[in-house]
C-alpha positions, -999 to +999 in steps of 0.1 A: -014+149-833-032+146-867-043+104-876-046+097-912-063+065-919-074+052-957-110+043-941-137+067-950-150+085-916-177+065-898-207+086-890-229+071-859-256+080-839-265+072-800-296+048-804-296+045-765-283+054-736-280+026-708-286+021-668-284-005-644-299-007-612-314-033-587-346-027-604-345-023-635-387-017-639-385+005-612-360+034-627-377+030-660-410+037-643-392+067-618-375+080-652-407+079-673-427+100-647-397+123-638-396+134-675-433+127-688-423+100-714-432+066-713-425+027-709-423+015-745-411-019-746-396-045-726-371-069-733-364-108-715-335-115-696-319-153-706-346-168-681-374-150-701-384-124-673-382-086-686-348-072-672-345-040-699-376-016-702-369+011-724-382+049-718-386+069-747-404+106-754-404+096-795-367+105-802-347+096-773-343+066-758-328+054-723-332+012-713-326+009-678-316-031-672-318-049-636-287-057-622-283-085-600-253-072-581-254-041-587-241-014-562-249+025-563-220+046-562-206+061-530-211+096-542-194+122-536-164+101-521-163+081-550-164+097-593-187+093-612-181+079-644-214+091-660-247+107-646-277+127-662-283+163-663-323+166-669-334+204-672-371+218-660-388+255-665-396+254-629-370+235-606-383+240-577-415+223-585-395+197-604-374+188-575-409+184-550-419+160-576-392+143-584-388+138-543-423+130-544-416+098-571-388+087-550-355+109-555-337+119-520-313+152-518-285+146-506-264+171-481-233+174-505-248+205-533-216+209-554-236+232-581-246+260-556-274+283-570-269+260-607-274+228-603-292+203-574-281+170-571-310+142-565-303+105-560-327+083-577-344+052-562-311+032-569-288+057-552-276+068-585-269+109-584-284+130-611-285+169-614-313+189-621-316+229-637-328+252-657-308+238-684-282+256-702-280+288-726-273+284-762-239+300-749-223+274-724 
């Protein structure tokens, strides 16, 4: 199915990518060690207190808000509609400090020899590997 449209094409860019959790400081802070980047800025919530804290390395961004009612998924019974892939020389050293900042493993290890699953300190799954080949 080919659309036609008189509009000329719009051309974007991702300026962010966005989490919520119970604490929104908290991931920031786990995410910022996890990939050695940093806590930038933060921004008020309506009441004034900081509720987004944005992680950045220079050229990506992530802002990781606090949620009041927020619920981690019930992974793997449950799909997920989004999660993060973050890729390390050495996994295995990656995934004792990741554990070591606060990321659990759970049982359920869908990507074999891969990929591992980690929860983060919300509950929130997120795989870590090698990373992929210019190929895949």
């Amino acid at each position: 199915m080919t659309v036609s449209s008189s509009l000329p094409a719009a051309v974007g860019s991702v300026a962010s990518y966005a989490f919520w959790g119970p604490d929104g400081r908290a991931l920031a802070d786990f995410y910022a060690a996890a990939l050695g980047w940093r806590v930038a800025e933060e921004f008020p919530g309506e009441d004034g207190t900081p509720t987004a804290f944005l992680v950045t390395d220079g050229s990506t961004r992530f802002v990781f808000y606090t949620a009041r009612n927020f619920t981690a998924p019930s992974w793997p019974e449950e799909e997920l509609p989004f999660h993060l892939d973050l890729a390390f020389d050495d996994v295995p050293a990656a995934e004792e400090r990741l554990l070591g900042l606060g990321a659990t493993k759970p049982a359920h290890q869908p990507g074999g020899e891969y990929w591992t699953v980690l929860l983060d300190p919300s509950g929130q799954p997120f795989c870590i590997s090698g990373g992929w080949s210019a190929d895949s």
